[in-house]
N, CA and C atoms as an extended XYZ file, in Angstrom:
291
Properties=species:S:1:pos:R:3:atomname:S:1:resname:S:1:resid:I:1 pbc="F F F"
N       100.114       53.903       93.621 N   UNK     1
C        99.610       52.701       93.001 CA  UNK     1
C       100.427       51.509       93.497 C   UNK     1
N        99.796       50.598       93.978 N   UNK     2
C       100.806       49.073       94.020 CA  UNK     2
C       101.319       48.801       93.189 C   UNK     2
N       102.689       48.207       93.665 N   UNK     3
C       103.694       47.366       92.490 CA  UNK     3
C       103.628       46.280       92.961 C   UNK     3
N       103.749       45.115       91.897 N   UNK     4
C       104.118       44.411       92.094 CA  UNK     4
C       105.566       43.630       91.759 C   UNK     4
N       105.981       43.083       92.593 N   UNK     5
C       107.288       42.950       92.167 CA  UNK     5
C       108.019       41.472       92.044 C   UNK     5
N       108.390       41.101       91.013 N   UNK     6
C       108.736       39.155       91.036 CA  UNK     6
C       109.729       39.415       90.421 C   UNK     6
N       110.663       38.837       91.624 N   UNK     7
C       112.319       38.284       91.587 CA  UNK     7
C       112.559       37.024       91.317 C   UNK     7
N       112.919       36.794       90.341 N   UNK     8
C       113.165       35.295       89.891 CA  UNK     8
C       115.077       35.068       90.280 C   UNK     8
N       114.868       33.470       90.482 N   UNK     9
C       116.661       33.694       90.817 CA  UNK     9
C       116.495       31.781       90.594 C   UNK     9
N       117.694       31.538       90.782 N   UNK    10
C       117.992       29.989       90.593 CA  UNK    10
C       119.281       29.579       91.950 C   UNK    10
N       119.026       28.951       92.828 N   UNK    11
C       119.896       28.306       93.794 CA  UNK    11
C       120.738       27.112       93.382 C   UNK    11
N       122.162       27.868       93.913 N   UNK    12
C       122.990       26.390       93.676 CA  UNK    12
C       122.394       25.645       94.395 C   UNK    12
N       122.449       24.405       94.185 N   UNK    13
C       122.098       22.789       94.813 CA  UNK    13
C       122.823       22.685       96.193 C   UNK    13
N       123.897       23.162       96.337 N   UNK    14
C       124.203       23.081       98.095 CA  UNK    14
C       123.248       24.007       98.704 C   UNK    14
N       122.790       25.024       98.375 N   UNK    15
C       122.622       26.112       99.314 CA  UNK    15
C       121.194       25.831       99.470 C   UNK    15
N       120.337       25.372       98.679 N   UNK    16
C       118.727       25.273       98.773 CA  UNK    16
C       118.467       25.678      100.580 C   UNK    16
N       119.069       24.235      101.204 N   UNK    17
C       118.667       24.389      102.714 CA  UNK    17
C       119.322       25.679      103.574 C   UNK    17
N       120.252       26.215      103.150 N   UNK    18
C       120.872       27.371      103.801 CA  UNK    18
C       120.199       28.722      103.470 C   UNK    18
N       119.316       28.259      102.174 N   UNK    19
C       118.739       29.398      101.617 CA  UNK    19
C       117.010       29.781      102.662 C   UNK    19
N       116.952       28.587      102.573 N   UNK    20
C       115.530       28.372      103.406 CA  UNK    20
C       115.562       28.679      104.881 C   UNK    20
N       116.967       28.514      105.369 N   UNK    21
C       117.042       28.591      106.232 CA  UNK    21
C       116.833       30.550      106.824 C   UNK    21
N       117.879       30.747      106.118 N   UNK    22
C       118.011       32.421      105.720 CA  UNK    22
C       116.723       32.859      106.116 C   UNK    22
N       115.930       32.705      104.502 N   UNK    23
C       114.479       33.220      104.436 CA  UNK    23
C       113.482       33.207      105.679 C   UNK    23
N       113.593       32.076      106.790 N   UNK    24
C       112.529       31.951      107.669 CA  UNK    24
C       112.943       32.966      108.201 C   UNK    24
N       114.506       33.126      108.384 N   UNK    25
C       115.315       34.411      109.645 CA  UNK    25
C       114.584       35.628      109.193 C   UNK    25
N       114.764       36.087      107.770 N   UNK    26
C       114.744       37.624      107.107 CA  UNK    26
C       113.321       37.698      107.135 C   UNK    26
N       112.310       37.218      106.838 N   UNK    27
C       111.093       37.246      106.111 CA  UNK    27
C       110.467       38.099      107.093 C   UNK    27
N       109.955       37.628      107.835 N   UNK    28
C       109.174       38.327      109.235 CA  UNK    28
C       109.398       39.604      109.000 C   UNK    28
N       111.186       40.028      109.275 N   UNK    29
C       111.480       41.678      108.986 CA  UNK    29
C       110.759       42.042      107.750 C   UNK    29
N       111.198       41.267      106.428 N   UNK    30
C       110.257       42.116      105.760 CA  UNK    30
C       108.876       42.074      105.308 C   UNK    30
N       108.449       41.321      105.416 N   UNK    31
C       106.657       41.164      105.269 CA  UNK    31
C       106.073       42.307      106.421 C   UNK    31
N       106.855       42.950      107.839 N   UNK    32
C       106.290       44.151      108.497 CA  UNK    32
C       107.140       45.061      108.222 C   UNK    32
N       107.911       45.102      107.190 N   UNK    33
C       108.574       46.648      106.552 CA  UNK    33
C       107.450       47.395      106.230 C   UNK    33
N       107.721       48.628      105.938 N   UNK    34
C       106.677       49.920      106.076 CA  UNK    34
C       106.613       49.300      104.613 C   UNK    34
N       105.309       49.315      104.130 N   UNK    35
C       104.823       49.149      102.293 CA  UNK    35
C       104.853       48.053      101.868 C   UNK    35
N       105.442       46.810      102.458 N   UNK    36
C       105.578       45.593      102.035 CA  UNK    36
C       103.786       45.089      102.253 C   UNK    36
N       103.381       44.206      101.188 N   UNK    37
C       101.499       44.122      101.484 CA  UNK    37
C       101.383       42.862      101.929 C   UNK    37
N       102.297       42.328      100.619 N   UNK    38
C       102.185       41.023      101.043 CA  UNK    38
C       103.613       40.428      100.035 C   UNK    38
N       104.065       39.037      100.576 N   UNK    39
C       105.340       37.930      100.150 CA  UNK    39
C       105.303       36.649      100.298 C   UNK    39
N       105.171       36.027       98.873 N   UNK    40
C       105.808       34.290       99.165 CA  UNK    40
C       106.676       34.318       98.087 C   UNK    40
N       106.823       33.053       98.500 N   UNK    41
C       108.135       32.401       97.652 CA  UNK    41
C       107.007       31.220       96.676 C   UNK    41
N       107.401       30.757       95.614 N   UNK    42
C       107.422       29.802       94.975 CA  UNK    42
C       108.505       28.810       94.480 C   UNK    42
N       108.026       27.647       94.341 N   UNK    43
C       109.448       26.392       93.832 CA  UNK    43
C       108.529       26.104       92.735 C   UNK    43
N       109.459       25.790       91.488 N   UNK    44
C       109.522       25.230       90.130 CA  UNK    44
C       109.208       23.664       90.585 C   UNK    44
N       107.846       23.252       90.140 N   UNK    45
C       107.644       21.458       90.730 CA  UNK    45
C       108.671       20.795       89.521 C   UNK    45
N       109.206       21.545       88.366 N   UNK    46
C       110.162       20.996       87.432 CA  UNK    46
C       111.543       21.148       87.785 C   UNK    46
N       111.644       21.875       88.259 N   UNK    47
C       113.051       22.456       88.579 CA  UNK    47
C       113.254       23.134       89.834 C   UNK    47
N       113.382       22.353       91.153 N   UNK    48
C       113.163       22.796       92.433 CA  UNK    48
C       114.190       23.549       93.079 C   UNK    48
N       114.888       24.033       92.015 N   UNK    49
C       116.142       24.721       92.632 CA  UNK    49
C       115.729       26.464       91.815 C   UNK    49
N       114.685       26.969       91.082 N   UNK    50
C       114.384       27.889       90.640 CA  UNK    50
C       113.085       28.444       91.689 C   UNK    50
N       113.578       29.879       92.196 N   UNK    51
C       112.395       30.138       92.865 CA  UNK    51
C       111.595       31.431       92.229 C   UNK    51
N       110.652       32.097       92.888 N   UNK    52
C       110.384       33.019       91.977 CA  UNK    52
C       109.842       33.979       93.752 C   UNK    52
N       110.130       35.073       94.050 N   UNK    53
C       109.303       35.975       94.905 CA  UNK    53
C       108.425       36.427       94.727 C   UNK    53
N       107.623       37.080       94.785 N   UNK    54
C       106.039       37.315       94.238 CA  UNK    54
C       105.977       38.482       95.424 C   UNK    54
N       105.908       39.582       95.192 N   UNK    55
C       105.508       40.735       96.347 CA  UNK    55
C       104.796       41.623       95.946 C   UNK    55
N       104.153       42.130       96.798 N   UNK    56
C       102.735       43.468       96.381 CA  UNK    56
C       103.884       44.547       97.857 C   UNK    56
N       103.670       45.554       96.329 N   UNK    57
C       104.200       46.968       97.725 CA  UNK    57
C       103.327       47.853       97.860 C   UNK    57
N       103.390       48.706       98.681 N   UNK    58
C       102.159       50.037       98.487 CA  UNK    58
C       103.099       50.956       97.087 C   UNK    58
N       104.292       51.273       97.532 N   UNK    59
C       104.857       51.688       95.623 CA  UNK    59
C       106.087       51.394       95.496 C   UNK    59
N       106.765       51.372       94.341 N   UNK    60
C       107.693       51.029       93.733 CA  UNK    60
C       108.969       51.740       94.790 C   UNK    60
N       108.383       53.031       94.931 N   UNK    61
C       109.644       53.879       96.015 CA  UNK    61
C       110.053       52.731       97.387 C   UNK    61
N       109.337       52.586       97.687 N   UNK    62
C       109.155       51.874       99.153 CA  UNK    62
C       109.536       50.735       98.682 C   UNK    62
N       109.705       49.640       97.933 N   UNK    63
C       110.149       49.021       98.064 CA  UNK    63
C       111.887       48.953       97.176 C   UNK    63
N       112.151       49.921       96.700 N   UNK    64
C       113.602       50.422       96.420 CA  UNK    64
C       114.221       50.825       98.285 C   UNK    64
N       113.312       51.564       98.798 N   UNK    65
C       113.970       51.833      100.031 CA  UNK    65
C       113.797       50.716      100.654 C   UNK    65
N       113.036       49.568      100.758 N   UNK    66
C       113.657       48.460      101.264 CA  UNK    66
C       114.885       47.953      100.721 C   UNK    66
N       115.020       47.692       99.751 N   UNK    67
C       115.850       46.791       99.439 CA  UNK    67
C       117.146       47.687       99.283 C   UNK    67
N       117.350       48.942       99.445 N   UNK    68
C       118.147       49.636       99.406 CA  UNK    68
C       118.755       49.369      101.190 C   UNK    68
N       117.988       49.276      101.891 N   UNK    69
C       118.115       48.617      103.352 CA  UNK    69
C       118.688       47.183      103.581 C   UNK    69
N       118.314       46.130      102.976 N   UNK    70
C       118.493       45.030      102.149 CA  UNK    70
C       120.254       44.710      102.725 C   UNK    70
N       120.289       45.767      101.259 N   UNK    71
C       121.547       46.104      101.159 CA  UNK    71
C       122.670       46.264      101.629 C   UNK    71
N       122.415       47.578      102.630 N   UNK    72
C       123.047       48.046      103.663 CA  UNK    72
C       123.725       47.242      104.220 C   UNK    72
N       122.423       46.482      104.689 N   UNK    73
C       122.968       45.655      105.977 CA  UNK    73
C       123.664       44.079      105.643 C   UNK    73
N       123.622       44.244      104.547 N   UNK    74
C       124.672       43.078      103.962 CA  UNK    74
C       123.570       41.481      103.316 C   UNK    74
N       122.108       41.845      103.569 N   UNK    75
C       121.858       40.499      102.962 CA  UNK    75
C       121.428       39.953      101.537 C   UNK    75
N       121.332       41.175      101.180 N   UNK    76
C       121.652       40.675       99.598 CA  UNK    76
C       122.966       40.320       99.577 C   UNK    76
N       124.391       40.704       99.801 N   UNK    77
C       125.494       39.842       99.603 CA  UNK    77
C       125.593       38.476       99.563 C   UNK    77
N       124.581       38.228      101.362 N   UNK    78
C       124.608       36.736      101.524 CA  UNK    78
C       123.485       35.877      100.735 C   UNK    78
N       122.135       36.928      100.078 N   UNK    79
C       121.853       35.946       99.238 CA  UNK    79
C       122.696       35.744       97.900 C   UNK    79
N       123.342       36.810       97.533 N   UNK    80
C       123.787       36.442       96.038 CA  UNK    80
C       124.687       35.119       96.105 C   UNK    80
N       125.436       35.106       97.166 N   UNK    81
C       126.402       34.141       97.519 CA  UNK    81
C       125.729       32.728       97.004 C   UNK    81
N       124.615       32.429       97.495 N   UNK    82
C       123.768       31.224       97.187 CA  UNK    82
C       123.304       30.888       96.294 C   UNK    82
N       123.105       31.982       94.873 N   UNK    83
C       122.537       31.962       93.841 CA  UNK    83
C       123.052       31.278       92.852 C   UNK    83
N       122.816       30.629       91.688 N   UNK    84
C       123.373       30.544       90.785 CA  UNK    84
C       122.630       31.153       89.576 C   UNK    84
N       124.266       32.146       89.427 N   UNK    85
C       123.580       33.628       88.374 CA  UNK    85
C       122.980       34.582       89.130 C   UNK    85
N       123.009       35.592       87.560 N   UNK    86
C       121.907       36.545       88.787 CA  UNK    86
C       120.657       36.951       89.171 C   UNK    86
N       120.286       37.241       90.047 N   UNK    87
C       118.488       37.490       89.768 CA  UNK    87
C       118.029       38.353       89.001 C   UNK    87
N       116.749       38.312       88.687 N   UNK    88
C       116.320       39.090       87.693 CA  UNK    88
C       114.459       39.664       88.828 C   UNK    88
N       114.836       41.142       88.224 N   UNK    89
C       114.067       41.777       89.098 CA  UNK    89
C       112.674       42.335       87.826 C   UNK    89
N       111.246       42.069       88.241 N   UNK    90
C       110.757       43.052       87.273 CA  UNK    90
C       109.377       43.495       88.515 C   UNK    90
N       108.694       44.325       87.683 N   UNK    91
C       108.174       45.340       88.507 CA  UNK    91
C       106.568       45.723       87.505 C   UNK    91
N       105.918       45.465       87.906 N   UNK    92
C       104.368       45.245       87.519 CA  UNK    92
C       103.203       46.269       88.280 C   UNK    92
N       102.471       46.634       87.394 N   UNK    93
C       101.057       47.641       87.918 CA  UNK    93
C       100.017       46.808       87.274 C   UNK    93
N        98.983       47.041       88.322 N   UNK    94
C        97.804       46.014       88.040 CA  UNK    94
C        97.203       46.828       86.165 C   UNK    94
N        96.607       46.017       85.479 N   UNK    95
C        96.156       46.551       84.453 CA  UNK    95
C        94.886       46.514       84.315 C   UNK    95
N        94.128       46.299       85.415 N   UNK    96
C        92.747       46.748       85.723 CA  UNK    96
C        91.612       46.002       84.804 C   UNK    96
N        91.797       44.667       84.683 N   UNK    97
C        90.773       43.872       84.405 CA  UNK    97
C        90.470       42.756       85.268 C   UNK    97
């Protein structure tokens, strides 16, 4: 079954552009990771330093083994670095209406 998955997080005010910058680098890799369907980002038009991820996986496994990859290779470190606070991860199945 697809998950869906929305990571909410909040950027310190220096990093916005370092953050964006990041994202154009990483994204590509993962939008053609094995199970990834689809990914954007959203900005708060109130609060432009709050973003939110928005992703469809083929399942919840697959995208733990991404981000378990993520990991590995060190770029969740370098996003947490940018964050202010921590993200908050939740994880959604369509409810079929």
């Amino acid at each position: 079954m697809t998950c869906q998955v929305i990571l909410d997080f909040r950027v310190k005010e220096d990093s916005l552009e370092d953050l964006r910058s990041m994202l154009h680098r990483i994204l590509p890799e993962t939008r053609s990771y094995d199970g990834c369907n689809n990914l954007y980002i959203v900005q708060n038009q109130d609060d432009p330093l709050a973003l939110v991820v928005i992703e469809q996986w083929e399942t919840r496994p697959k995208y733990e083994k991404y981000l378990a990859w993520r990991t590995e290779t060190g770029v969740i470190d370098e996003l947490v670095a940018m964050l202010d606070g921590e993200p908050t991860f939740r994880f959604f199945d369509y409810f079929g209406v």
